[in-house]
C-alpha positions in Angstrom: 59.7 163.8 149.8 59.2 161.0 147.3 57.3 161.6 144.3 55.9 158.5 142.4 55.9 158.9 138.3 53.7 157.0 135.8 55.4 156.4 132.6 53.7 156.9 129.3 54.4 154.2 126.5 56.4 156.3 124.2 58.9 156.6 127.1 59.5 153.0 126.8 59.2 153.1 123.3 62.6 155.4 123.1 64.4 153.6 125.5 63.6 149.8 124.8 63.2 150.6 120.6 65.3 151.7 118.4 67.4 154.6 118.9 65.8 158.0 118.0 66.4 161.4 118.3 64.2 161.3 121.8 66.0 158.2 122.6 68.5 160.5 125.1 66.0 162.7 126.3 63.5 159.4 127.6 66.6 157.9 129.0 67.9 160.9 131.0 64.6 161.5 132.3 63.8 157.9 133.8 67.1 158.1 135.6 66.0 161.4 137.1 62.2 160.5 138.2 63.8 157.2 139.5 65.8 159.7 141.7 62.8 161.5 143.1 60.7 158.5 143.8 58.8 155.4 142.5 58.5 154.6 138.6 54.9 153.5 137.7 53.3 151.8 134.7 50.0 150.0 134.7 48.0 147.8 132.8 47.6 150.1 129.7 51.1 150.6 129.3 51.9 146.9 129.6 49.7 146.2 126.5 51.0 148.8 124.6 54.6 147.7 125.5 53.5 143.8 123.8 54.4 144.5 120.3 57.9 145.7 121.3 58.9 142.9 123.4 59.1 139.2 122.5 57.5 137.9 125.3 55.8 138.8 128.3 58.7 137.1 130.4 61.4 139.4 128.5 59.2 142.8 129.5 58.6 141.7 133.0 62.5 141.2 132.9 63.0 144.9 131.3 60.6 146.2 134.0 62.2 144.7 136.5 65.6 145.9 135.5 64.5 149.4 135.4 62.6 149.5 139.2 59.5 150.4 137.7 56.6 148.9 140.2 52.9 147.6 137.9 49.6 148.9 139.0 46.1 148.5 138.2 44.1 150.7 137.0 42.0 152.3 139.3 38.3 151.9 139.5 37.8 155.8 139.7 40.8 156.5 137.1 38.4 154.3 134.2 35.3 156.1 134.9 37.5 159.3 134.9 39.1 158.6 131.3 35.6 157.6 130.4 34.1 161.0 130.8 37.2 162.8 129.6 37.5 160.8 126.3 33.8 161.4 126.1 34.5 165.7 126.5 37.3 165.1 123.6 35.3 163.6 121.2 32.2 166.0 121.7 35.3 168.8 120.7 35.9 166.8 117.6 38.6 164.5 118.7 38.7 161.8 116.2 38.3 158.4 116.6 41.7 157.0 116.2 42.4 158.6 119.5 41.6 156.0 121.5 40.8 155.7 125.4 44.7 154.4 126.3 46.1 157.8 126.7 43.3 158.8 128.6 43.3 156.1 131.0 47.0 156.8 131.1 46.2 160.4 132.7 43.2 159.8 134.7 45.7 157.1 136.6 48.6 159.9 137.5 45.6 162.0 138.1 43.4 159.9 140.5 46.6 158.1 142.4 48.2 161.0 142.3 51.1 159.9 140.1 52.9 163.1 138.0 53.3 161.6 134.5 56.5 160.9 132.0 55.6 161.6 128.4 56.7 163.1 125.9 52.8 163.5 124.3 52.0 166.8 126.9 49.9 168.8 124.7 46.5 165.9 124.8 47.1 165.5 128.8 47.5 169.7 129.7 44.0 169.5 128.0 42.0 167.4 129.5 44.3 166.8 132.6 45.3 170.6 133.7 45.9 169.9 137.3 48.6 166.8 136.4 52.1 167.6 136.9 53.4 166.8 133.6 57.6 165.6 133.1 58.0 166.5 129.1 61.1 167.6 126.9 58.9 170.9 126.8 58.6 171.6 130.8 62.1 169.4 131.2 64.0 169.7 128.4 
């Protein structure tokens, strides 16, 4: 059975930046969600992939190259990371945790998408049902 993956930014971020000490880990685990089915970013991602790349063109050319299929964010996945974000900040959450990595989860979550990261600790909070690919549960 095929299982679909939605990759978070910092992902992307170790593979298409520069080399780090998660660069290996990212890497190998691309290649084996790629193995076990679709590879997934959507709109979020794509803006947070903009200050990395030079130009639009160049990442659609580095998505390409990797497989990785773009899809909108669903209707039911923004009013999800709406009311999520809004549970986080009544805990205390601060500001400069923005709604991104919220609509990241509510997307694996509501398309039913398991989710690349290697930021598991915010999305096993708020998003305990998500199957969750991290150096901790995959190292």
């Amino acid at each position: 059975m095929k299982i679909s993956t939605l990759i978070d930014t910092n992902v992307l971020i170790d593979v298409w930046g520069p080399a780090g000490r998660e660069t290996k880990w990212s890497a190998s685990a691309l290649v084996a969600c790629h193995r076990d089915g679709a590879l997934v970013i959507n709109t979020i991602v794509w803006s947070e992939l903009a200050p990395l790349i030079t130009t639009e063109a160049a990442l659609r050319r580095a998505v390409d190259t990797l497989k990785i299929d773009r899809q909108f964010l669903p209707w039911e996945a923004a009013f999800l990371a709406g009311v999520v974000h809004s549970r986080y900040r009544r805990a205390g959450g601060l500001r400069e945790r923005t709604l991104p990595d919220f609509f990241i989860g509510a997307h694996a979550v509501v398309a039913g998408h398991r989710l690349l990261t290697r930021d598991a600790a915010r999305y096993r909070n708020y998003f305990p049902d998500l199957d969750i690919i991290s150096p901790e549960t995959h190292p």
